[in-house]
C-alpha positions, 0 to 999 in steps of 0.5 A: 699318538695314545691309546684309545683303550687306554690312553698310554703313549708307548705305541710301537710298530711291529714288523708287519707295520701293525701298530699296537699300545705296549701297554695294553696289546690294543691294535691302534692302526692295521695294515692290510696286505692285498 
């Protein structure tokens, strides 16, 4: 998976399994809790 803003593939999950580019801060996936 790489970014779309900026094209890196350092892309982490973080503990609310929202998954974002280290690299830039661009939330790549949301997950939303209901």
């Amino acid at each position: 998976m790489h970014c779309p803003e900026c094209g890196s593939a350092r892309i982490i999950t973080d503990r609310h399994f929202d998954i974002f580019c280290q690299n830039c801060g661009t939330i790549v996936e949301e997950t939303v809790m209901l």
